[in-house]
LOZANU-188439 format. One record per residue: residue in one letter; z, x, y of N, C-alpha, C in turn. Coordinates in nm, 3 decimals. Layout:
% residues N
<atom rest="A" n_pz="Z" n_px="X" n_py="Y" ca_pz="Z" ca_px="X" ca_py="Y" c_pz="Z" c_px="X" c_py="Y"/>
...
% end
This chain:
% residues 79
<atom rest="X" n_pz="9.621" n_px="9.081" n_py="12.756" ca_pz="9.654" ca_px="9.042" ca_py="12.892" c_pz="9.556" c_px="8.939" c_py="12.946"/>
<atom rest="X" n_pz="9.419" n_px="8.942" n_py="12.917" ca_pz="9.331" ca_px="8.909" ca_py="12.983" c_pz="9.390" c_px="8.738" c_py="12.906"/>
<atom rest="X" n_pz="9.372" n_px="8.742" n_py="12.790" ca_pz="9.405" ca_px="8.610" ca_py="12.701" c_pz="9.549" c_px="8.506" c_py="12.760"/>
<atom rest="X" n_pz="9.594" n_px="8.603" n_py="12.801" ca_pz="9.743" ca_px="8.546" ca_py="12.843" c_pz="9.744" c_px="8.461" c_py="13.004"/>
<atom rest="X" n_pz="9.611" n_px="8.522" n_py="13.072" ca_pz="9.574" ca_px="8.477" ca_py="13.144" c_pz="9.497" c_px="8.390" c_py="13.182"/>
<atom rest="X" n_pz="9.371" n_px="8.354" n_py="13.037" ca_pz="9.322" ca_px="8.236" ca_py="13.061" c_pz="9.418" c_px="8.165" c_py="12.960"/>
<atom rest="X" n_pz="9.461" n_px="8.134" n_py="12.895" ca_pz="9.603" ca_px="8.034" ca_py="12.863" c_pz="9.628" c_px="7.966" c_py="12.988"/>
<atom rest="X" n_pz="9.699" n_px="8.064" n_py="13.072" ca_pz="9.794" ca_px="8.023" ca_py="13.187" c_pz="9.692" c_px="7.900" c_py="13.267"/>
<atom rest="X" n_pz="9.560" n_px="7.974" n_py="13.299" ca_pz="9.525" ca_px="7.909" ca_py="13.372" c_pz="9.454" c_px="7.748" c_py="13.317"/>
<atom rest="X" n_pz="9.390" n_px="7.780" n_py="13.222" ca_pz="9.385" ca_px="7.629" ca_py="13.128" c_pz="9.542" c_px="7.551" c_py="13.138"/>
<atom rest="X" n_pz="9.637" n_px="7.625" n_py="13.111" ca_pz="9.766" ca_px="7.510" ca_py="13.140" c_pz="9.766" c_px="7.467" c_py="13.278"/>
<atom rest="X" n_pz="9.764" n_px="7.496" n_py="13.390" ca_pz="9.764" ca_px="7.526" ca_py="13.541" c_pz="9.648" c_px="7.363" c_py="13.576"/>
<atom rest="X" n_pz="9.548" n_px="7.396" n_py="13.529" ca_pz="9.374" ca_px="7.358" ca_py="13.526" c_pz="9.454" c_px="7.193" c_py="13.479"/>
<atom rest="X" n_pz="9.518" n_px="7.198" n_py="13.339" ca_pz="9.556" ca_px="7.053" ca_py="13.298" c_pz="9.639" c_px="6.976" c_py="13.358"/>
<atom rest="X" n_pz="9.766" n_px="7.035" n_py="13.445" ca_pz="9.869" ca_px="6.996" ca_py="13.507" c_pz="9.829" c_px="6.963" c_py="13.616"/>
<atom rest="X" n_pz="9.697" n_px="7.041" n_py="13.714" ca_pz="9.684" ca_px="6.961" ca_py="13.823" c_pz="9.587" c_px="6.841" c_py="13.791"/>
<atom rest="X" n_pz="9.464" n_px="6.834" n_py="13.673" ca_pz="9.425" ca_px="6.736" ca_py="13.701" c_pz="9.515" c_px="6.622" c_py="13.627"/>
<atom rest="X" n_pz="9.623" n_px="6.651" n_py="13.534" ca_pz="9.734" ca_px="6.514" ca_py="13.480" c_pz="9.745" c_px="6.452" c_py="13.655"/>
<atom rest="X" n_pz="9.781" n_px="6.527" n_py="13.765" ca_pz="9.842" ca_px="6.455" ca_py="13.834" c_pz="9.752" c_px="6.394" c_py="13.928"/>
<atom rest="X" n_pz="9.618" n_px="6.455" n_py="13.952" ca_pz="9.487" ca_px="6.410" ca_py="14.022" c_pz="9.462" c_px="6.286" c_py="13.974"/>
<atom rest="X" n_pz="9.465" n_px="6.288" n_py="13.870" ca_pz="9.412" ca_px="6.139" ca_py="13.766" c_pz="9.516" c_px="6.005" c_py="13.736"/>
<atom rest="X" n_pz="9.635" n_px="6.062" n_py="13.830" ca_pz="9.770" ca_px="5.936" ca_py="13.795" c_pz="9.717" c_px="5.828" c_py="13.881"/>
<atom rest="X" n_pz="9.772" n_px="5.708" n_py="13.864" ca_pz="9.803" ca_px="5.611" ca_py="13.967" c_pz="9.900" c_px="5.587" c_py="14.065"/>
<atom rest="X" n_pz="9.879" n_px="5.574" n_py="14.216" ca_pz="10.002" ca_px="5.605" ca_py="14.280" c_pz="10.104" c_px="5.502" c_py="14.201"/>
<atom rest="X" n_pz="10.225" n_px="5.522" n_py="14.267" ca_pz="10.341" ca_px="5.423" ca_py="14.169" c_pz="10.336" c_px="5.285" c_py="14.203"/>
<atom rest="X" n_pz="10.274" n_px="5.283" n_py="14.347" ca_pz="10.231" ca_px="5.142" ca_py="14.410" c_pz="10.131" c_px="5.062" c_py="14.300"/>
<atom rest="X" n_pz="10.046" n_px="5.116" n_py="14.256" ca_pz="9.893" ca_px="5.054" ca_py="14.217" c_pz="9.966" c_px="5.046" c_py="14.056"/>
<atom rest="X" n_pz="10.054" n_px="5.147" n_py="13.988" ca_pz="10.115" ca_px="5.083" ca_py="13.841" c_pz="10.182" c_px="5.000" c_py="13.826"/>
<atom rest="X" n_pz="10.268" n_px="5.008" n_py="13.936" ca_pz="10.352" ca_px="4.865" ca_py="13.906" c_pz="10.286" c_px="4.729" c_py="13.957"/>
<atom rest="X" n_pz="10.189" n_px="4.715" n_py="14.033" ca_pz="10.103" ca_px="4.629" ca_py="14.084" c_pz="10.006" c_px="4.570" c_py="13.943"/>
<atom rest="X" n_pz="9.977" n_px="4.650" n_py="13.858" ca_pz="9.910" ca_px="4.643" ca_py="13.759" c_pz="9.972" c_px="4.558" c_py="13.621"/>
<atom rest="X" n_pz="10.135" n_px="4.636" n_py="13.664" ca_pz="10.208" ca_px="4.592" ca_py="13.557" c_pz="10.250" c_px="4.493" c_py="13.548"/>
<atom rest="X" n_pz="10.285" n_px="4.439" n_py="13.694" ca_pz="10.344" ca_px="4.308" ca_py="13.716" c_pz="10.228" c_px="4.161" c_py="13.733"/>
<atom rest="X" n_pz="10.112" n_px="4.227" n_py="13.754" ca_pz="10.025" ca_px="4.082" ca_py="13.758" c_pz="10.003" c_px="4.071" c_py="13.903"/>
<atom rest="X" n_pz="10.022" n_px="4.114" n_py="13.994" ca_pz="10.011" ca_px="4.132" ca_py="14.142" c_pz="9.877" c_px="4.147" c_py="14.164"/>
<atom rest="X" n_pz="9.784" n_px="4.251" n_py="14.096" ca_pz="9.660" ca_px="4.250" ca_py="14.120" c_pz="9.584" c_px="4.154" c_py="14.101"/>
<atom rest="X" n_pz="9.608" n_px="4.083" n_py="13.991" ca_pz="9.534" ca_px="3.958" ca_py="13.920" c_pz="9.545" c_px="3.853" c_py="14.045"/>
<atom rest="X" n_pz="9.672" n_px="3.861" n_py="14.082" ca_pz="9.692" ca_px="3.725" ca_py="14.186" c_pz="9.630" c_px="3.763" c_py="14.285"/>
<atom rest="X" n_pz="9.631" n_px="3.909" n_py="14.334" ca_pz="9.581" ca_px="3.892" ca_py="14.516" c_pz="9.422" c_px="3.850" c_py="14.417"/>
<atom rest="X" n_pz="9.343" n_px="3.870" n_py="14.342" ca_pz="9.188" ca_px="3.887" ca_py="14.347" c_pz="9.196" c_px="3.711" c_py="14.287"/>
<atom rest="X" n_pz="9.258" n_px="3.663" n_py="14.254" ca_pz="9.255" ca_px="3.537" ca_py="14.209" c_pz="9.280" c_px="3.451" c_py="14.353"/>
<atom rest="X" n_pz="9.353" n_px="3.474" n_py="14.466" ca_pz="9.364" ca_px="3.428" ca_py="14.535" c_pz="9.243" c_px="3.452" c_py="14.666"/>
<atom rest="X" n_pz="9.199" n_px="3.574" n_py="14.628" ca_pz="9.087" ca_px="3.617" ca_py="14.722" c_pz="8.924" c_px="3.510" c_py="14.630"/>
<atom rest="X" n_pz="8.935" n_px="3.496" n_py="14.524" ca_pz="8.837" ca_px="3.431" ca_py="14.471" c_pz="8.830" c_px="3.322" c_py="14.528"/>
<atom rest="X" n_pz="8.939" n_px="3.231" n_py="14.527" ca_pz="8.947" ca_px="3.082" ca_py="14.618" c_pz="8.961" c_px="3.093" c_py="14.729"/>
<atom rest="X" n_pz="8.966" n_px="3.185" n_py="14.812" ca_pz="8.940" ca_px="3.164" ca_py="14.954" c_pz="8.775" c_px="3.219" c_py="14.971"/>
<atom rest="X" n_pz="8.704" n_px="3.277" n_py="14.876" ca_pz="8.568" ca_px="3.273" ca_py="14.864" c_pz="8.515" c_px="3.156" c_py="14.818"/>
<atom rest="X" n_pz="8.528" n_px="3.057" n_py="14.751" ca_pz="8.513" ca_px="2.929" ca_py="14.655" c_pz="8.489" c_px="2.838" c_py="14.778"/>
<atom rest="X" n_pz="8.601" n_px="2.834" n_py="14.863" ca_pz="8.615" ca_px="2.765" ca_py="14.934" c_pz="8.524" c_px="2.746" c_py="15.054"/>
<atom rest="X" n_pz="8.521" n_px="2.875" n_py="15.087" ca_pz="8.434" ca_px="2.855" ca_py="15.217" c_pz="8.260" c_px="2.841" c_py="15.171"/>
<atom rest="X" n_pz="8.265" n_px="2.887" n_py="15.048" ca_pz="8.123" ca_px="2.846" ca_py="14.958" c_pz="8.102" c_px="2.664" c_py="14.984"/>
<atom rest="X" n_pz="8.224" n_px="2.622" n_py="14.963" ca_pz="8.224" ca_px="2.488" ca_py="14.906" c_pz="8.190" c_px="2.379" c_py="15.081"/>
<atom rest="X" n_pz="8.270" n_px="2.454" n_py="15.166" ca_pz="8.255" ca_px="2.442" ca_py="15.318" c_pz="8.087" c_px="2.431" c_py="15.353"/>
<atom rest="X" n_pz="8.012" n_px="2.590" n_py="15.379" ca_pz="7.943" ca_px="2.585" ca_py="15.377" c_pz="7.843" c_px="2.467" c_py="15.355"/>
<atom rest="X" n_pz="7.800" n_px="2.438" n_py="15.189" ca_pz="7.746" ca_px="2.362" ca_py="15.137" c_pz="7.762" c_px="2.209" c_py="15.175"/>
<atom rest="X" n_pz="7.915" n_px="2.193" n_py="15.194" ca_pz="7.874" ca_px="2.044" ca_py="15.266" c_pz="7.790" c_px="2.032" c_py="15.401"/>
<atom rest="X" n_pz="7.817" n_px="2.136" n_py="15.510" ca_pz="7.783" ca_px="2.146" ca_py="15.611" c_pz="7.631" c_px="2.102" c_py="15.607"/>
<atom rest="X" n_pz="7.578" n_px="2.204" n_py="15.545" ca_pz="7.400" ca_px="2.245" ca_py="15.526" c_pz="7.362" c_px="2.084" c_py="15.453"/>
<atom rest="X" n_pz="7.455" n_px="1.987" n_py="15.332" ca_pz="7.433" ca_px="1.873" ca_py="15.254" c_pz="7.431" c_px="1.821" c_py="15.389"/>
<atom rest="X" n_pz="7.519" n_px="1.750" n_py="15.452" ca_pz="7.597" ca_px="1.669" ca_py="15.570" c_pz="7.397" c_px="1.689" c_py="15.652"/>
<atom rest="X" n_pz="7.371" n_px="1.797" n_py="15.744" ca_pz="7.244" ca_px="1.862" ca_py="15.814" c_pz="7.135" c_px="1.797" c_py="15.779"/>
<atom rest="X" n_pz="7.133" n_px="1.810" n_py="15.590" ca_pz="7.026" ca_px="1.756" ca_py="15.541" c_pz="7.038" c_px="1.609" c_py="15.537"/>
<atom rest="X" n_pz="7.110" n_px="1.549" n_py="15.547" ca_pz="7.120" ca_px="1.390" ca_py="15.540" c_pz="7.111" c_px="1.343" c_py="15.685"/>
<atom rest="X" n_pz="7.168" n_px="1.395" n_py="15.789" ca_pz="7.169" ca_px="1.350" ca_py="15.895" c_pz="7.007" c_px="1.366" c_py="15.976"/>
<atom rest="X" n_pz="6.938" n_px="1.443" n_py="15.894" ca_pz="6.791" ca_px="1.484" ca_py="15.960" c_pz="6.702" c_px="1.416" c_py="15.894"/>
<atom rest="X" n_pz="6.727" n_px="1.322" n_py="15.737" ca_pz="6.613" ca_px="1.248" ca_py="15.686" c_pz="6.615" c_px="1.079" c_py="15.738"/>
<atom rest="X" n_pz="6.491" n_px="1.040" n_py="15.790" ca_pz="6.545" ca_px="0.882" ca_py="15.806" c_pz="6.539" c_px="0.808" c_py="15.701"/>
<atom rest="X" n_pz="6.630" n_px="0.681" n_py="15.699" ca_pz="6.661" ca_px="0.615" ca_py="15.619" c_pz="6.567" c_px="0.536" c_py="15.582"/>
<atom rest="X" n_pz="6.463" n_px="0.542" n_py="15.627" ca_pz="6.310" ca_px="0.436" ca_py="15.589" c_pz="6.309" c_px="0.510" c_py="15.441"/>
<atom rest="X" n_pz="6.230" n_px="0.427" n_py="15.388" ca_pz="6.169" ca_px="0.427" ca_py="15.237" c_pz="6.002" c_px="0.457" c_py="15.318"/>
<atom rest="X" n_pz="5.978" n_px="0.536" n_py="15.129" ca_pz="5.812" ca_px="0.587" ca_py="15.185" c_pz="5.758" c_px="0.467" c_py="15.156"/>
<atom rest="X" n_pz="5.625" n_px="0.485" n_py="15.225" ca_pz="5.532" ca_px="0.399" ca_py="15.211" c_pz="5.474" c_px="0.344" c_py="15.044"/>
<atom rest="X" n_pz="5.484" n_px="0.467" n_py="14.977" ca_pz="5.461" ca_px="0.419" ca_py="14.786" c_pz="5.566" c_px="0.347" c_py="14.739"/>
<atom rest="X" n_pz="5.660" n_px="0.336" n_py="14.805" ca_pz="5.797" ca_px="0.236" ca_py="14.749" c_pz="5.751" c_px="0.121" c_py="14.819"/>
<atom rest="X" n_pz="5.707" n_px="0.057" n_py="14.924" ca_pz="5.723" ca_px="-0.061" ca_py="14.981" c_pz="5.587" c_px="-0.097" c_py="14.897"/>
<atom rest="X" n_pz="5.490" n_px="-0.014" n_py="14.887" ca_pz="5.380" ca_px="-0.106" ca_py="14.812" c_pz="5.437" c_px="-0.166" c_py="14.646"/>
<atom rest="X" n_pz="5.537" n_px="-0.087" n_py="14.580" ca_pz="5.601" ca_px="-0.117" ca_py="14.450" c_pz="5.605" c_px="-0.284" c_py="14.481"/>
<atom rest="X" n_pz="5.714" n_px="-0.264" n_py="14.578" ca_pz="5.821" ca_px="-0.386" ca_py="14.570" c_pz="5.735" c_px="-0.546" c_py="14.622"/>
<atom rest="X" n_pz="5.564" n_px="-0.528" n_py="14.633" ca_pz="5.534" ca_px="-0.593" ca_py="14.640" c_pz="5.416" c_px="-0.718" c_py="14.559"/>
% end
């Protein structure tokens, strides 16, 4: 009896975690079809982008704040 009872419950024990451990049906077929790949491929370039934004901004900052004079060790070269 006692045996018949841990059986049961080892079967019981496997069946709930088979279904603990599924993927909802949303996230398999999302998987299956390539849907995931695209939203994170599309979320990558809207990260890329504003990377790429950024960087001109801060480039653009740095150019607009150096003056256009030449140093003083260049004008002695050219003479």
């Amino acid at each position: 009896m006692k045996k018949n009872f841990q059986v049961w419950m080892l079967v019981i024990s496997f069946i709930c975690a088979g279904f603990m451990g599924c993927d909802s049906g949303k996230d398999a077929v999302d998987d299956l079809t390539g849907n995931n790949s695209v939203k994170q491929f599309q979320k990558s370039e809207k990260d890329i982008d504003k990377a790429v934004q950024k960087q001109a901004e801060r480039y653009k900052d740095v150019t607009d704040n150096e003056p256009d004079k030449k140093d003083s060790d260049d004008m002695e070269d050219e003479e």
